[in-house]
N, CA, C and O of each residue as an XYZ file, in Angstrom:
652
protein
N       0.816     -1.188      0.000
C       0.000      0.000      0.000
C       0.856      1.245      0.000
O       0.627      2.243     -0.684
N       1.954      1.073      0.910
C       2.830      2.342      1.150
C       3.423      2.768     -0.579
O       3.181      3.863     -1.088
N       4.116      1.801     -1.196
C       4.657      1.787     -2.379
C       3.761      2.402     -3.355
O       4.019      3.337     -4.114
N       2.583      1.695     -3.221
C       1.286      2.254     -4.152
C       1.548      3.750     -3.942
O       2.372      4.370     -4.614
N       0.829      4.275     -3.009
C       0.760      5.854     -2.856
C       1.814      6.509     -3.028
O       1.676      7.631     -3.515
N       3.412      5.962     -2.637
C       4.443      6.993     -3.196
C       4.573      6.850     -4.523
O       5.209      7.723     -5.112
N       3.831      5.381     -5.527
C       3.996      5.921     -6.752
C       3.262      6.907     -7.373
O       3.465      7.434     -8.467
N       2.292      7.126     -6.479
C       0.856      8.055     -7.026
C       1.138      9.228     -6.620
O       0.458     10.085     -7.184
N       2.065      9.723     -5.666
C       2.303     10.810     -5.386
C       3.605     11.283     -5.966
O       3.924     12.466     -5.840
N       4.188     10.630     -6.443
C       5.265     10.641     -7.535
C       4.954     11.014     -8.736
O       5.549     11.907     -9.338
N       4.130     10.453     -9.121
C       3.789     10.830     -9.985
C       2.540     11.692    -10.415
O       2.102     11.769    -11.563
N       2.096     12.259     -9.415
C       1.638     13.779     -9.596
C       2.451     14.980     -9.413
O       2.386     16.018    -10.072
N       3.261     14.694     -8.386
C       4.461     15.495     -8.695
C       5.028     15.379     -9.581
O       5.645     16.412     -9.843
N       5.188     14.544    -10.319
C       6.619     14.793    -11.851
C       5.616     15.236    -12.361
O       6.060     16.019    -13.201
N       3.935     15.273    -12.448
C       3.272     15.692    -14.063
C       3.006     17.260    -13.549
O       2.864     18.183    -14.350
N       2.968     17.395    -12.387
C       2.806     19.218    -12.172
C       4.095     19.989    -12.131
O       4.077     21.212    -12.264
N       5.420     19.200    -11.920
C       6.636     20.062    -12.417
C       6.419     20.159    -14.298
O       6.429     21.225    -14.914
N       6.280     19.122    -14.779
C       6.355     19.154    -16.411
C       5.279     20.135    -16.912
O       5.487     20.953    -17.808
N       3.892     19.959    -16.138
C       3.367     20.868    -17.023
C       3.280     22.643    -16.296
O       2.452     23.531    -16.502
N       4.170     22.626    -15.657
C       4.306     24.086    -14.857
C       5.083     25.328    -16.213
O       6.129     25.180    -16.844
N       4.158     26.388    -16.266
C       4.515     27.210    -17.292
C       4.649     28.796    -16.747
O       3.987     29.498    -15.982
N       5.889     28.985    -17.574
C       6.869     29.989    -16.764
C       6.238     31.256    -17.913
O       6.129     31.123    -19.132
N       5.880     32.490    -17.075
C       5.298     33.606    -18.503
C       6.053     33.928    -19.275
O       5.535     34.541    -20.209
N       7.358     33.768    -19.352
C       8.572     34.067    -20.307
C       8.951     33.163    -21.338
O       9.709     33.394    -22.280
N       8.313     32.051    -21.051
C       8.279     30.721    -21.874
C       7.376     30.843    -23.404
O       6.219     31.264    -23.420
N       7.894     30.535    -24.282
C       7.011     30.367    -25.517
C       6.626     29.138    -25.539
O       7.283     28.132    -25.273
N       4.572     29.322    -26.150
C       4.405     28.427    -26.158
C       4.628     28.182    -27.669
O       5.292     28.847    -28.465
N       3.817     26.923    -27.880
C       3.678     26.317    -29.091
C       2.781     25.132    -29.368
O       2.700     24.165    -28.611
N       2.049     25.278    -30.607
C       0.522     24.505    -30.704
C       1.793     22.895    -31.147
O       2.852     23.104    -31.739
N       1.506     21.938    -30.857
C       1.683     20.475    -31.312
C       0.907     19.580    -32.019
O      -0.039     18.918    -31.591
N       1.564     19.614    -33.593
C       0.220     19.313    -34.576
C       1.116     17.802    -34.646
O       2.282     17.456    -34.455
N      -0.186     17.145    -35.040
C       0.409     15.657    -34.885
C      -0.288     14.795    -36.391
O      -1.383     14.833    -36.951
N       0.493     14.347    -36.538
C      -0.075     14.017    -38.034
C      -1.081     12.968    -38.518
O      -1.252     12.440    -39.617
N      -1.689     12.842    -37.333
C      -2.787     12.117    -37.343
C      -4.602     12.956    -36.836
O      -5.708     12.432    -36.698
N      -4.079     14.577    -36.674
C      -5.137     15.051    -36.482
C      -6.275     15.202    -37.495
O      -7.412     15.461    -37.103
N      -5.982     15.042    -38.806
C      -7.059     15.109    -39.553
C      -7.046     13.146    -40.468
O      -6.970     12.852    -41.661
N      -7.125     12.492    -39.558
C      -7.238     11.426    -39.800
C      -8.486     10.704    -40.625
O      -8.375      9.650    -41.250
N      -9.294     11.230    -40.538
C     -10.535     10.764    -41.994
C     -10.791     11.866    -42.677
O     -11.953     12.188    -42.927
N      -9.447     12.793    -43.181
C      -9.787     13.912    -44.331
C     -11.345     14.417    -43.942
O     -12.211     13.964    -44.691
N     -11.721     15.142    -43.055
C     -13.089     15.958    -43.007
C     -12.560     17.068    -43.635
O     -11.396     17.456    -43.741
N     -13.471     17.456    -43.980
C     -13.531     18.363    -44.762
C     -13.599     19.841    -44.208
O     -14.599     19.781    -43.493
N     -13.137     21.086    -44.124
C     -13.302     22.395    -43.070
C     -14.645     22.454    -43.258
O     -15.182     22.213    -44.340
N     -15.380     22.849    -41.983
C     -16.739     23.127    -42.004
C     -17.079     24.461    -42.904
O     -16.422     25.461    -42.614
N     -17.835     24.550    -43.740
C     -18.478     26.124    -44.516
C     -19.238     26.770    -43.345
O     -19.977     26.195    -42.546
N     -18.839     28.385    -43.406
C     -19.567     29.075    -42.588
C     -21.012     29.286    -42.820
O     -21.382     29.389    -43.989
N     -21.792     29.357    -41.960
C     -23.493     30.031    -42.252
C     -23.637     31.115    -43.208
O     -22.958     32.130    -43.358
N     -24.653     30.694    -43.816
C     -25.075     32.262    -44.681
C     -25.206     33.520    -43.605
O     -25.167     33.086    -42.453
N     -25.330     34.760    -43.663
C     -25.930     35.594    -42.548
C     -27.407     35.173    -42.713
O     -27.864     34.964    -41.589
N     -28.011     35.038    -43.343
C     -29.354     34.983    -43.301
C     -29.862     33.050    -43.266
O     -29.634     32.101    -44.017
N     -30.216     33.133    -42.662
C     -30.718     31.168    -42.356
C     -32.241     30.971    -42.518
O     -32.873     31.221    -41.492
N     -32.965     30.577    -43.586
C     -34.552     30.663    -43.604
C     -35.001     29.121    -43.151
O     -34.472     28.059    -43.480
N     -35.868     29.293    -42.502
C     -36.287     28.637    -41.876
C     -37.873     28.129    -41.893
O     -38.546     29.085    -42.277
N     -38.684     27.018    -41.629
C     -40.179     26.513    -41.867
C     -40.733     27.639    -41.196
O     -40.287     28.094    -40.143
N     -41.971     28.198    -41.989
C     -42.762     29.149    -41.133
C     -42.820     27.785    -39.953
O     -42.334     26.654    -39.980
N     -43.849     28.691    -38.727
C     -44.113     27.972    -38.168
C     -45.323     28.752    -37.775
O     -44.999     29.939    -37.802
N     -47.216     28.552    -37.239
C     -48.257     29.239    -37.245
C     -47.761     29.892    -35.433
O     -47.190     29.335    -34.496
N     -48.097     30.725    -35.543
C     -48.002     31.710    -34.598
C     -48.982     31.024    -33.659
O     -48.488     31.197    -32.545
N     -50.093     30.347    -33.523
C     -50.912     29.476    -32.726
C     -51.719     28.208    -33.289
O     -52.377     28.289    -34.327
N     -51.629     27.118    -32.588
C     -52.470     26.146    -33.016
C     -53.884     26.261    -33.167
O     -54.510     26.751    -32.227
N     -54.576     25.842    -34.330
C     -56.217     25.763    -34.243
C     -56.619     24.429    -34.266
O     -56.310     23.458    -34.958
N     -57.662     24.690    -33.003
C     -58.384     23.792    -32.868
C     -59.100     22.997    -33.641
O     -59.233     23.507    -34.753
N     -59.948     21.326    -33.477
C     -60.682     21.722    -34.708
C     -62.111     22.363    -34.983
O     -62.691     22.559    -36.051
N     -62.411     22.572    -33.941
C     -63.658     23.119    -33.242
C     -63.641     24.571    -34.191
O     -64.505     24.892    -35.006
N     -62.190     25.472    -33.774
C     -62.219     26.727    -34.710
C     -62.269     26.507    -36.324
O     -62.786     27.297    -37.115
N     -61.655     25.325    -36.646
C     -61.579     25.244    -38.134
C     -62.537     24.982    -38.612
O     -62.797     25.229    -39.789
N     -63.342     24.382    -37.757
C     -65.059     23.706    -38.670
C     -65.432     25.009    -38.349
O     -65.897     25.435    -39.406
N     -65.526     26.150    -37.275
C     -66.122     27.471    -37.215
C     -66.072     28.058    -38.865
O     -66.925     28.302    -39.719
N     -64.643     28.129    -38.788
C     -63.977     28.868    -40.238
C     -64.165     28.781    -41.550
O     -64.073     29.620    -42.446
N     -64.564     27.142    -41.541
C     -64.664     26.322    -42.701
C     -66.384     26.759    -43.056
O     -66.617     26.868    -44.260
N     -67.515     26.998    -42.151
C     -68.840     27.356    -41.980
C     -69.020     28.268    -42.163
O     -70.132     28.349    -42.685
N     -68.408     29.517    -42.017
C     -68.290     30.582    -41.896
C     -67.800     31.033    -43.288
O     -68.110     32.153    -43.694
N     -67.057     30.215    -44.022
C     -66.591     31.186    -45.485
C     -67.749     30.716    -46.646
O     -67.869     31.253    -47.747
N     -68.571     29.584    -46.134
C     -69.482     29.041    -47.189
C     -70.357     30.496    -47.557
O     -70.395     31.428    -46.753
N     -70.858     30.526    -48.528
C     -71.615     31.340    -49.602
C     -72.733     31.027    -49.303
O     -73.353     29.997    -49.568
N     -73.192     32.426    -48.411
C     -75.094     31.837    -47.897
C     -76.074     31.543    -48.452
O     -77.167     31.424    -47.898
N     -75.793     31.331    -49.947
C     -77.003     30.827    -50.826
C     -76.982     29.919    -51.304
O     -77.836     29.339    -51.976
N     -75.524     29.545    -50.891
C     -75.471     27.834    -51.203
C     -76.063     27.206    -50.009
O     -76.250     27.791    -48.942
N     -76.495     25.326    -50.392
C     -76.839     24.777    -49.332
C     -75.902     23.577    -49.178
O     -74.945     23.195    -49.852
N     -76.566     23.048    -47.929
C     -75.627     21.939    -47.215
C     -76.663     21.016    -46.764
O     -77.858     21.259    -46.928
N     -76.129     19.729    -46.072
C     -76.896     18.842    -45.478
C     -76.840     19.485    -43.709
O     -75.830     19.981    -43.212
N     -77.943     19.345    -43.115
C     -77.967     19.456    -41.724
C     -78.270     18.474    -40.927
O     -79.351     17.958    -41.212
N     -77.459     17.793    -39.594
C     -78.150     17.263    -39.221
C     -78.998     17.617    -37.987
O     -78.656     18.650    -37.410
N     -79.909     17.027    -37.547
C     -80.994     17.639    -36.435
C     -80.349     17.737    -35.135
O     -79.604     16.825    -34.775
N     -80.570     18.808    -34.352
C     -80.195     19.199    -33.660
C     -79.966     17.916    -32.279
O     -80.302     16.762    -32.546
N     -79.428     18.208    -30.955
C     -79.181     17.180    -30.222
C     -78.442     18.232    -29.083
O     -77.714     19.172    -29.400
N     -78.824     17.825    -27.611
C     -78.163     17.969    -26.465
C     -76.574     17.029    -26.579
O     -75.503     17.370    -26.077
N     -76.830     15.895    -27.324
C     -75.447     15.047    -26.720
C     -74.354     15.311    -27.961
O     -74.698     15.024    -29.107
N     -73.077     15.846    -27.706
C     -72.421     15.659    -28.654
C     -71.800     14.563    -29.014
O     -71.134     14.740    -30.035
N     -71.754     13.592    -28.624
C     -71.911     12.171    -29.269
C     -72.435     11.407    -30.053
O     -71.795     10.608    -30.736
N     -73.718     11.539    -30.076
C     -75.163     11.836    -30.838
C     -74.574     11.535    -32.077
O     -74.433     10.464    -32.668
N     -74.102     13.256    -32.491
C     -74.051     14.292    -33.510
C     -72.925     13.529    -34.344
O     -73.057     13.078    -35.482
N     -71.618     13.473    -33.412
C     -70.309     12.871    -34.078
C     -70.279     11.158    -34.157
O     -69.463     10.621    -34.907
N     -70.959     10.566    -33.565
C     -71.638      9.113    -34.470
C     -71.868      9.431    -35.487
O     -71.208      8.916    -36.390
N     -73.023     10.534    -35.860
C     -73.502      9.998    -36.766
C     -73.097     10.784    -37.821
O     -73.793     10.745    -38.836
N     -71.682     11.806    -37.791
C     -70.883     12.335    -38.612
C     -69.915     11.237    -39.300
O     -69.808     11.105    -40.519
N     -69.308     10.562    -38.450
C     -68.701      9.097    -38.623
C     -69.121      8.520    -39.626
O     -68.515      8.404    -40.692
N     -70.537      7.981    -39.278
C     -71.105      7.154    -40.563
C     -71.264      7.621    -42.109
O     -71.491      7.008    -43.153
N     -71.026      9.089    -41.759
C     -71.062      9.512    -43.407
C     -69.867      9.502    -44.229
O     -68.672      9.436    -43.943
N     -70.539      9.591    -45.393
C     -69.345      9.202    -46.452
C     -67.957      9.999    -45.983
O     -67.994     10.520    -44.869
N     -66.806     10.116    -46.722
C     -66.060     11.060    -46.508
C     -65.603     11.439    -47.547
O     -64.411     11.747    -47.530
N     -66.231     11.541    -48.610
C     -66.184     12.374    -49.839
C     -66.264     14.200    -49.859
O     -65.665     15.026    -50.547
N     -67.237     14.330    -48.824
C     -67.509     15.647    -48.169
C     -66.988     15.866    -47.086
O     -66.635     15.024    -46.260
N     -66.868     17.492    -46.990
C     -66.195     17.973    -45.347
C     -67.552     18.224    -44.587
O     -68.612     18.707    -44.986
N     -67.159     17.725    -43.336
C     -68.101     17.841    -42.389
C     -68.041     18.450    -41.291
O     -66.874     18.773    -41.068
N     -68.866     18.825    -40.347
C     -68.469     19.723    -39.249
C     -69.489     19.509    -38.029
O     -70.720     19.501    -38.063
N     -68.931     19.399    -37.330
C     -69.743     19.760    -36.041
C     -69.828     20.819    -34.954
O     -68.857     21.175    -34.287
N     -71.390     21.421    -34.792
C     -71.402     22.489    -34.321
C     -71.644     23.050    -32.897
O     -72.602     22.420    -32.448
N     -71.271     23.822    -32.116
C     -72.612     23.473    -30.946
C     -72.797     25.045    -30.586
O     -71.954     25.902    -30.323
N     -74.387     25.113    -30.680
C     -74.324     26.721    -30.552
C     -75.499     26.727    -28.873
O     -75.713     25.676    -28.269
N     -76.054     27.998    -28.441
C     -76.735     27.712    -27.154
C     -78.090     28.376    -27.394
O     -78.086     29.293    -28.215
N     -78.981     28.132    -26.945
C     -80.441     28.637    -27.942
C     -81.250     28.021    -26.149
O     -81.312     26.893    -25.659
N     -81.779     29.496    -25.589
C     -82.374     29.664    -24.410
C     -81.551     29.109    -23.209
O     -82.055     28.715    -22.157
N     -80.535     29.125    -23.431
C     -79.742     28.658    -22.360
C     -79.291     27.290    -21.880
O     -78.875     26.749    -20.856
N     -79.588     27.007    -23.155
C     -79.073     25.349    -23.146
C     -78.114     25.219    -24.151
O     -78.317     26.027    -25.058
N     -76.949     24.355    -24.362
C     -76.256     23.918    -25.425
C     -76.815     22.605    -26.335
O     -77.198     21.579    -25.773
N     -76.817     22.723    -27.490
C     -77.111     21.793    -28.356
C     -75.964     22.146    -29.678
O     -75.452     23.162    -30.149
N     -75.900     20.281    -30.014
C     -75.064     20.463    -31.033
C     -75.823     19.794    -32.341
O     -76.777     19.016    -32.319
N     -75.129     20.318    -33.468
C     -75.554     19.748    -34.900
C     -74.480     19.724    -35.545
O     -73.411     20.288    -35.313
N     -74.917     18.778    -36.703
C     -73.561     19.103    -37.963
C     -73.815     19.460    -39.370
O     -74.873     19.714    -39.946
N     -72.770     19.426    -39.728
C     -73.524     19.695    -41.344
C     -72.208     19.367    -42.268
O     -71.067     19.802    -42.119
N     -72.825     18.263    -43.497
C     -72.170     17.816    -44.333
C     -72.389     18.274    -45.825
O     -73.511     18.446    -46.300
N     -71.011     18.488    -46.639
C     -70.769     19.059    -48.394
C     -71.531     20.839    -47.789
O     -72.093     21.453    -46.882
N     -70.951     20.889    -49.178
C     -71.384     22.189    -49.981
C     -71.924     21.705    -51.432
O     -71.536     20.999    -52.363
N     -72.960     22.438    -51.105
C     -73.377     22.245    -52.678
C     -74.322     23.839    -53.385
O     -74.965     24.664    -52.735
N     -74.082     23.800    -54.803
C     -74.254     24.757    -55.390
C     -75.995     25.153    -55.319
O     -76.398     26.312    -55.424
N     -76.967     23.875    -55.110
C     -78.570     24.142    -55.319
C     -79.202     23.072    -54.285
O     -78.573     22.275    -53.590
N     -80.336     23.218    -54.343
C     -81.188     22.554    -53.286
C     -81.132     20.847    -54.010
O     -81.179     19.802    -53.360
N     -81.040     20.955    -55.236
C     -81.452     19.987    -56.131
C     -80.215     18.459    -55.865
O     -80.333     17.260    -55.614
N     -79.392     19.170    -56.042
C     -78.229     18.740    -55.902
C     -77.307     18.248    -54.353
O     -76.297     17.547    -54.284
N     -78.049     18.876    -53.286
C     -77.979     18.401    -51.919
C     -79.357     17.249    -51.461
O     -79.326     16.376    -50.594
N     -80.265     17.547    -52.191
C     -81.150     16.597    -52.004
C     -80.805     15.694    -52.343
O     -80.891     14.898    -51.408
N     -80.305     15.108    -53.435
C     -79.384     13.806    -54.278
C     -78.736     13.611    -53.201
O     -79.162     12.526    -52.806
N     -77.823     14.048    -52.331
C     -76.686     13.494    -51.705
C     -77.265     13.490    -50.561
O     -76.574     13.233    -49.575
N     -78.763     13.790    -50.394
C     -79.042     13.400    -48.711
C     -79.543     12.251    -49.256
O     -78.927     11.327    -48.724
N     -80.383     11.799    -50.082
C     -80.951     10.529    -50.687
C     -80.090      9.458    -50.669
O     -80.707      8.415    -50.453
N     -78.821      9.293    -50.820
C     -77.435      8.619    -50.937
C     -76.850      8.433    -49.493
O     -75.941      7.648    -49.226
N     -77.427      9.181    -48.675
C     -76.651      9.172    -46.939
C     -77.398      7.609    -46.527
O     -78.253      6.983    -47.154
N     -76.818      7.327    -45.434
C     -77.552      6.280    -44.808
C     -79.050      6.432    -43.977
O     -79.506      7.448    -43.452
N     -79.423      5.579    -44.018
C     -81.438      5.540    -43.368
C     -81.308      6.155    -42.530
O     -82.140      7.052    -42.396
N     -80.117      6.026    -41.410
C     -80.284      6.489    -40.000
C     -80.451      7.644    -39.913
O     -81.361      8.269    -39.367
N     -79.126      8.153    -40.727
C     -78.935      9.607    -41.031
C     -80.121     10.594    -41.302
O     -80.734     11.455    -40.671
N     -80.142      9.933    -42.794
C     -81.155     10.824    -43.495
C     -82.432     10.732    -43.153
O     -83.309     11.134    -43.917
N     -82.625     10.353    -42.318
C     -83.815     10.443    -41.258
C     -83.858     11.787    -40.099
O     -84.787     12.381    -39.550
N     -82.754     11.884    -40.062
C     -82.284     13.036    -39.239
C     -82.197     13.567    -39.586
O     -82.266     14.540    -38.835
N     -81.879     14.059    -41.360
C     -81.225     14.903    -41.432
C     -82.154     16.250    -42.778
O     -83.286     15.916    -43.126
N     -81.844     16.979    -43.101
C     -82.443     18.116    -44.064
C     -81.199     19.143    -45.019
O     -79.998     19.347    -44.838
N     -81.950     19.504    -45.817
C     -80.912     20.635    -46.796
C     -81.529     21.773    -46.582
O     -82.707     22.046    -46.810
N     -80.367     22.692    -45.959
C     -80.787     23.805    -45.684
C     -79.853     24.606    -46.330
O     -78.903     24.073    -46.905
N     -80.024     26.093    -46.312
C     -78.865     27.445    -46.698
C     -77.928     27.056    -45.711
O     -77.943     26.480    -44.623
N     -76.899     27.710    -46.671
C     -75.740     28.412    -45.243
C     -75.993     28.825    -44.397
O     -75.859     28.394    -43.252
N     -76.621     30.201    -44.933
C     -76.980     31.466    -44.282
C     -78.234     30.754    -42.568
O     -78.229     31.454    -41.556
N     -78.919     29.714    -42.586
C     -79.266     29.352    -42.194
C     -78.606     28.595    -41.123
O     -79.401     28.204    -40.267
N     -77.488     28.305    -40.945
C     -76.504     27.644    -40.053
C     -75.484     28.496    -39.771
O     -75.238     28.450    -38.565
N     -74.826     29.210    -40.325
C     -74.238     30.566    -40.147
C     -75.256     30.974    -38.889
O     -74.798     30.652    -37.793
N     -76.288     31.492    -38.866
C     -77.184     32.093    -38.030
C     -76.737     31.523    -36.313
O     -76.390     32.126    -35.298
N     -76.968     30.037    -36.655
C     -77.292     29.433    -34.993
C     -75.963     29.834    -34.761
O     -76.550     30.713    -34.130
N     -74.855     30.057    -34.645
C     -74.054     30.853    -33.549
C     -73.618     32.015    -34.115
O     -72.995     31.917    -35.172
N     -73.917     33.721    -33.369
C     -73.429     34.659    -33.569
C     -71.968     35.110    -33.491
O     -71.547     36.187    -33.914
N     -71.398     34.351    -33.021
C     -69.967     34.621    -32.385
C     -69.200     34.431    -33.410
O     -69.688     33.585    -34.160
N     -67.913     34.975    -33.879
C     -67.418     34.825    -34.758
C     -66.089     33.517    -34.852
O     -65.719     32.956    -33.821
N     -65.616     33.245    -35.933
C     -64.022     32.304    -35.294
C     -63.495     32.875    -35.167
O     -63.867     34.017    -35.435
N     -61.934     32.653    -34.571
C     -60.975     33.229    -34.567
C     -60.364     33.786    -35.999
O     -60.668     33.317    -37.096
N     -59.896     34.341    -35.886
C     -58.929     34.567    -37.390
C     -57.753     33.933    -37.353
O     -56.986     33.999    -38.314
């Protein structure tokens, strides 16, 4: 044990005399010819300018996007509606079951102080032409369901989306 430690203390002493540096002393860098040993290549500096992925200043919900998506329709066009409902479960069952050829949305606006939700599936240019595609929905559905205006679903909530 004794031997052990005077070699260990031996030899911290010889490595702090060797590397002891006097301010009058020049130094000097020690290039060794194995420092660039897999040829890398010098790194290229950054442009000053670095562009980068936008990124949206806030996430939207999808609650706001079906707002948004309802909200830009053309109030004289119509859509499919479905009938109104306290449960929003209800509503998004039976959004599920529809095709997904069309965008769909679910809404929930408050009418005497209660909340109820509905949805409403496609855009379409005439009454004629949403009637066809409620005819084509499933029994369950289109039992529930009607072609109404925009402007008519636009209405049930006053509040606007976000922008």
């Amino acid at each position: 044990m004794k031997v052990t430690w005077s070699l260990i203390t031996g030899s911290c002493i010889f490595l702090n005399a060797c590397s002891f540096n006097t301010p009058d002393a020049p130094t000097q860098d020690i290039i060794y010819a194995n420092d660039n040993l897999y040829n890398y290549a010098e790194p290229t500096p950054l442009p000053n300018v670095v562009r980068t992925a936008e990124v949206p200043q806030q996430q939207i919900s999808a609650k706001n996007l079906d707002l948004m998506w309802v909200s830009k329709q053309d109030p004289e066009e119509y859509t499919i509606m479905l009938n109104a409902d306290d449960k929003p479960l209800e509503i998004s069952t039976q959004l599920m079951s529809l095709p997904k050829n069309q965008r769909s949305a679910a809404l929930k606006y408050t009418r005497n102080g209660n909340n109820y939700y509905t949805g409403v599936y496609g855009n379409y240019s005439n009454s004629d032409s949403a009637a066809v595609a409620l005819d084509n929905l499933p029994s369950d559905v289109r039992q529930r369901a009607s072609v109404v205006k925009w402007s008519q679903v636009q209405r049930l909530n006053n509040r606007t989306p976000p922008q």
